[in-house]
N, C-alpha and C positions, 0 to 999 in steps of 0.2 A: 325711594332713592336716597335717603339721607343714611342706612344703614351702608352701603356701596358706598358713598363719600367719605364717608369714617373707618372703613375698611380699606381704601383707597391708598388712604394718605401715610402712612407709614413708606406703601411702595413709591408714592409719589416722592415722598422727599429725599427715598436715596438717588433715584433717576434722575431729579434736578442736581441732584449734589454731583453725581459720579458724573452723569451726562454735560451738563454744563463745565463742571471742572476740567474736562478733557478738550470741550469746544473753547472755551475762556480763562481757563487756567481756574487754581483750586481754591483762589480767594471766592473768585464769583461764584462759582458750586454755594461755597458753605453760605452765601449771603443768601441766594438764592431758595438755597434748602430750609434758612433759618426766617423766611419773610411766612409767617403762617397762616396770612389774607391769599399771595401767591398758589402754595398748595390747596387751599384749599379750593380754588379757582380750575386748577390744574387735576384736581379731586373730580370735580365735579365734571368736567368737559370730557371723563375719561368715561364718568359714570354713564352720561349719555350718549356717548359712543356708543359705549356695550350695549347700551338699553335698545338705540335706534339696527345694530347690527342684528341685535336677538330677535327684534319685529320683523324687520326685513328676511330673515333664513326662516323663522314659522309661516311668514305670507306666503313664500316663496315652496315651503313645504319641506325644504333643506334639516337636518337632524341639528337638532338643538336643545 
């Protein structure tokens, strides 16, 4: 998992910046994008996503 969280976080920090800038204006983005305990929180809850979605579609027999 730790190779997926470092691979993650580059996409993670512009989604916080772009994403948040437009929900809270573009101070809170770049704060946001610039906290690097945040991404990598936000890293990692993505990575287990994928991981628990990828289990689920092979259980299920679903193309994966």
């Amino acid at each position: 998992m730790g190779d997926n969280v470092v691979a993650l976080t580059p996409f993670v920090r512009i989604v916080l910046r772009y994403g948040a800038g437009v929900i809270l204006g573009l101070e809170a983005g770049n704060i946001l994008a610039g906290d690097p305990d945040l991404v990598l929180a936000v890293a990692m809850a993505l990575s287990l996503i994928a991981e628990r979605a990828y289990a689920i579609a092979k259980r299920k027999g679903l193309p994966t």
